[in-house]
N, C-alpha and C positions, 0 to 999 in steps of 0.2 A: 651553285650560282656562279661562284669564280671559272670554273670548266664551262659552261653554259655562255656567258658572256666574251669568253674568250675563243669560244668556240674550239676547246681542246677535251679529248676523253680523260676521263676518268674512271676509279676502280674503284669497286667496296667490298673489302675482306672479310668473312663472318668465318673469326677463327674457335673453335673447341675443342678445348682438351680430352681424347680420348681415357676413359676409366677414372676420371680425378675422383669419385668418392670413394675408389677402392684404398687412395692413398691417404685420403681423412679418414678414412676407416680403420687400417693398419697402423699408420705410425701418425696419427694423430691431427688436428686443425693448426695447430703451428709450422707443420712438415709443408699442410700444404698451402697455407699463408709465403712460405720462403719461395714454394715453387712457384706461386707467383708472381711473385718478385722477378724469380730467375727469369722468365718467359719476356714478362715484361720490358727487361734489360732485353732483350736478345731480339725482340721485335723490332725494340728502335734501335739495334746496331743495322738491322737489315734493310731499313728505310732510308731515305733521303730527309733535311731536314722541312724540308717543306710538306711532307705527307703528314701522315695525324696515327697515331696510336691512343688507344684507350680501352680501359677494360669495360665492358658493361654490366659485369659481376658474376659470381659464382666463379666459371673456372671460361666466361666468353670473353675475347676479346674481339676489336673492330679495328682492322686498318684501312685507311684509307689517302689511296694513291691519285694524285691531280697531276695535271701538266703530262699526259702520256703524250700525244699529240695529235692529228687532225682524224689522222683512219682507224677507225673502229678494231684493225684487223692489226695495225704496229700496238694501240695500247692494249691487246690481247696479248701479245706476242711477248712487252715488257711484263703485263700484270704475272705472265706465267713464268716467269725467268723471278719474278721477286716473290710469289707463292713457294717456286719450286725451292728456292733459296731460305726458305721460312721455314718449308719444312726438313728440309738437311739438320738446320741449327737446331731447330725443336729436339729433332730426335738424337743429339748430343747426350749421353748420361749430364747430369745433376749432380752438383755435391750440397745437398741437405745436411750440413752439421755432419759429416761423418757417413752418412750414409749416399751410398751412389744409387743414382734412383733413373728410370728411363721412363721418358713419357712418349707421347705422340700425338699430333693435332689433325684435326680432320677441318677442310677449308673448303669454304664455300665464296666464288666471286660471283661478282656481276658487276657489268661496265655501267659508263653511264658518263653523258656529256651535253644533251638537248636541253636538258633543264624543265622535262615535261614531268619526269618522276619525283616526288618528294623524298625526304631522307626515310619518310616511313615504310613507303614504296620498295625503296632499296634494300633496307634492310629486312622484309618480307622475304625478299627473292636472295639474297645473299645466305639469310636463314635454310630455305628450301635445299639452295643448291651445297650446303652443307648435310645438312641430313642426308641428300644423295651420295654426297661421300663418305658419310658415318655407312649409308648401306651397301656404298660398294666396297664392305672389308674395314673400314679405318686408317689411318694414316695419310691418306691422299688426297686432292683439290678437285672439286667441281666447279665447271663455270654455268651461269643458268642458263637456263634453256626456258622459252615459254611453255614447252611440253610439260616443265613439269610443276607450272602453275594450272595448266587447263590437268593435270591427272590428279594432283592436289581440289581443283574445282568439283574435279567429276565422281570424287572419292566425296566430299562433303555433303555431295546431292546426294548418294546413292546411302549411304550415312542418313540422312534426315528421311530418304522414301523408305528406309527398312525398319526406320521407328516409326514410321508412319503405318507401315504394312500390318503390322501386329493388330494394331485399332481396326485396319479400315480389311479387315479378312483377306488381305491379298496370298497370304499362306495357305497352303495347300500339300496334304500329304499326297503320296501316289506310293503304294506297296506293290513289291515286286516277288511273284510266287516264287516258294522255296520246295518241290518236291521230292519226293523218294526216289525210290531205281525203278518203281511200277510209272512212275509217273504221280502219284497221286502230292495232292498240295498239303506240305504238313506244319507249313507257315508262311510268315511273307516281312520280307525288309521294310518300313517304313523308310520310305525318302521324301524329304524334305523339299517344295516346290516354289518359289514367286512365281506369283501370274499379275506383273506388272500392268496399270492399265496403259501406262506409253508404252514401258520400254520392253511388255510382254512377255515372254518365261525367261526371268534372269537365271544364267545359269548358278548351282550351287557353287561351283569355284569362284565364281565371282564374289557372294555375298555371304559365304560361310568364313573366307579366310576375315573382313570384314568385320563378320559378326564377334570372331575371336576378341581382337585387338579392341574393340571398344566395349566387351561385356553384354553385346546384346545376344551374344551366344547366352548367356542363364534365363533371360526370359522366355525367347527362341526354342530352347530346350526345353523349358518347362512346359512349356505349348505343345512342343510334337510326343511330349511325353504324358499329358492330355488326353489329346486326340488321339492318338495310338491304343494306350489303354480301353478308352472307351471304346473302339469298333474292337477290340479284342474281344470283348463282353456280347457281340453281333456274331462276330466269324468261328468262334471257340461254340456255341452253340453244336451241340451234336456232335462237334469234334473234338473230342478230351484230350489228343494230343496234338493241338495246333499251336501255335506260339507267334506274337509279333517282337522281332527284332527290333529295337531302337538304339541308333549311336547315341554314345554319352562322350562328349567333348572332353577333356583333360580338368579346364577350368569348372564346366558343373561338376566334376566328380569331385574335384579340390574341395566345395564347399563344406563346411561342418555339418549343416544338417541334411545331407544328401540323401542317406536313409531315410532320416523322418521325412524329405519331402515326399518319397518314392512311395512309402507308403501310404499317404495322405493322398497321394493322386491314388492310387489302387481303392483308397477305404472310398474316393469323392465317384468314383467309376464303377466301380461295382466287380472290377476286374478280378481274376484268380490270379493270385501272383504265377501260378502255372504257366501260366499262358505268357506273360510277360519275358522276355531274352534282354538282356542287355549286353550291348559291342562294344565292348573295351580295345583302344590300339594298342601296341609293344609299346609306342613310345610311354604311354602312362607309369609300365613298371619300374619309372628309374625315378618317378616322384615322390613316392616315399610309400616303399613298398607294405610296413608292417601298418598303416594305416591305410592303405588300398585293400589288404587281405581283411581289416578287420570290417570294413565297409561291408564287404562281398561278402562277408561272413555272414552277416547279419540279414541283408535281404536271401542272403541264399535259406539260412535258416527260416524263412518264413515261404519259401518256395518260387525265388525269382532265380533264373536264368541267365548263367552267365558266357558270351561270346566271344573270344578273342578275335580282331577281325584284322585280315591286311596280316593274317601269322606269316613269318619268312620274310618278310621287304624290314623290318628291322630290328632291337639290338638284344630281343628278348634274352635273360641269361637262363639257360633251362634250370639253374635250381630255385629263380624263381618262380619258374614257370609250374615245379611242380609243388609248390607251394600254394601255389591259386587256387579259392575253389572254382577250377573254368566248367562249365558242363560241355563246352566244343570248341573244335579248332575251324577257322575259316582260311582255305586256303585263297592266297591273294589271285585274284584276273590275273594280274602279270606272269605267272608261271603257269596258266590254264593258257592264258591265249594260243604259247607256240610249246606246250605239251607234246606233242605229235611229231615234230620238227626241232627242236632243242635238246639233246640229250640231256642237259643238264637242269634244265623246266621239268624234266621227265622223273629226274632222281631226285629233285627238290621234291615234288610234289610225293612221289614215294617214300622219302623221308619221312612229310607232316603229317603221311596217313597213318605209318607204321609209329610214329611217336605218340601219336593221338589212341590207338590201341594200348600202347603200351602204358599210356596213365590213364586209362579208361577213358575217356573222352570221345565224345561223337567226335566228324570231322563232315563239313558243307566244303563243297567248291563252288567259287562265285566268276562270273564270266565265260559260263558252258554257253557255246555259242551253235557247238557241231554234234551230231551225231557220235563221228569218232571221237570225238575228246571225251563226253559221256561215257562211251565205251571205256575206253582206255582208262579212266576213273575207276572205274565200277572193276574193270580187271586187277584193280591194287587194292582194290578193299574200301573204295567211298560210293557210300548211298546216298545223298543229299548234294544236290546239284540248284544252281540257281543261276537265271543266266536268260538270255535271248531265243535257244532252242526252246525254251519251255513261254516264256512271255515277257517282253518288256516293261519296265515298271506302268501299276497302272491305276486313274482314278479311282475311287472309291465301287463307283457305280458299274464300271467296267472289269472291278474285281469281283463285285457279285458275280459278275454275268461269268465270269472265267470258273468260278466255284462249282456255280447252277449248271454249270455245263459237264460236272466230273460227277 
């Protein structure tokens, strides 16, 4: 109101302490009671005495700077000289009792002088543009931006249509054939499709990372692992050895009763667990492997199918890996695409074939787009190709017709 009436900017600091529960965790709620304190002292050495400090609990505080002066573009100029000064002193060690302790703040501003925004206003957007600075690394200040209220806006919507989507059928699978070295189809990926009625076929990057962070990946999951199953009990018909591939996310595998779900979809489907692949990523082995092996153990023992998918792009340790029960290796598009032109695409790829031999394992390449790349596959020793040479992923209706045609 006082900046408003005076017609002078002002600043609003939304400061957080980077890791604070690591340090109630470790040396206890009185360790980090002091460190509050310390912060506290150290934000009003940094102020003027007419600005405001105050914590708003846990490990946030709020300062807030008046009287910068008339142009929006000097109180940026000062806010950032008294941010950047905030964060110097911040990352000072700490004497806790005896112990030297280092912390770091992540700060988020936004100006403000019209007197059109309320304080709740403000501290939405001072909130935001801190979060931007928790995600770019830690330690550092952002100032807001509206961009990153309308991507905060447009993440809420897309948020509310993807729980919406599950109710109102907007999901759609579309499997992508997997064939041999004759050609012939010996299964097919499930991928996962939105067919928006505005915003029309949202891509899976968009709504899968999405789906992670708020948990709508487990129902999600449960649904394409549904419907998958069931048209396996359709397309398995006459072919004993056809299989549908479905990715399992990290978080549904995390769950406790992941087996008993999996079987429960099989026993509600009528599916042969045969038939059933499941795509495990590298990154899952480092979540806690003797309970990942014992998971896989158990659908495996009952005759499900397991896929490493995306092998080579990350941090697999191969004595976990031969500890897996895997039934195949999937080599990642990225080292398929320039196979032919990258020597070292070339030897990667010859690696995962001859590794995959070497602990029995089938091995699929994914992203066959060419003729010669096919070839050049098939000359090291891989039968199972999946890719654009053979067919683009495809609706239900339009996989019959692809089947009926071999």
């Amino acid at each position: 109101v006082s900046s408003s009436r005076h017609e002078r900017q002002g600043a609003l600091l939304f400061i957080d302490l980077d890791n604070f529960k690591t340090l109630n965790d470790t040396l206890g709620h009185d360790m980090g009671d002091r460190l509050l304190q310390h912060v506290a002292r150290r934000l009003s050495d940094c102020v003027r005495e007419r600005d405001t400090v105050a914590r708003l609990g846990g490990d946030e505080f709020v300062v807030m700077l008046e009287d910068l002066g008339r142009r929006p573009e000097d109180a940026a100029a000062q806010t950032r000289n008294v941010a950047g000064k905030i964060l110097d002193v911040l990352n000072q060690p700490y004497d806790l009792t005896g112990h030297e302790y280092h912390n770091t703040p992540s700060i988020g501003i936004t100006l403000f002088g019209d007197g059109k925004d309320g304080i709740d206003e403000l501290m939405k957007r001072a909130d935001l543009a801190m979060y931007e600075a928790k995600a770019a690394g830690r330690n550092t200040l952002r100032f807001f931006d509206p961009q990153m209220q309308a991507v905060v806006t447009a993440r809420a919507s897309l948020e509310k249509d993807l729980r919406d989507a599950l109710h109102k059928r907007e999901l759609v699978l579309f499997y992508q054939p997997q064939v041999d070295v004759t050609g012939r189809v010996i299964g097919a990926e499930a991928l996962l499709r939105w067919q928006h009625p505005q915003r029309g076929m949202v891509s899976p990057g968009e709504f899968i990372p999405l789906a992670e962070e708020t948990g709508l990946i487990l129902p999600l999951g449960l649904w394409v692992l549904e419907t998958a199953s069931a048209q396996s009990v359709v397309w398995a018909t006459g072919r004993p050895d056809f299989t549908v591939s479905v990715n399992v996310s990290a978080r549904q595998f995390r769950q406790a009763n992941f087996v008993e779900q999996v079987l429960a979809v099989l026993a509600r489907s009528g599916a042969e667990p045969k038939h059933l692949k499941l795509e495990l990523t590298e990154s899952m082995l480092f979540d806690n492997v003797q309970e990942m092996i014992a998971k896989m153990s158990a659908l495996k023992d009952r005759g499900v199918g397991f896929s490493l998918d995306d092998f080579g792009t990350g941090y697999s340790s191969l004595s976990y890996l031969k500890r897996l029960p895997l039934d195949q290796l999937k080599i990642d598009q990225s080292f398929v695409r320039d196979l032919l032109t990258d020597p070292n695409d070339e030897v990667i790829a010859r690696t995962i074939i001859a590794l995959a031999s070497t602990l029995g394992l089938a091995v699929i390449a994914e992203g066959v787009e060419t003729v010669e790349q096919r070839d050049a596959l098939e000359a090291q020793g891989c039968h199972a190709y999946q890719g654009y040479l053979f067919s683009r992923p495809l609706p239900v209706a339009e996989f019959d017709v692809f089947l009926q045609r071999q």
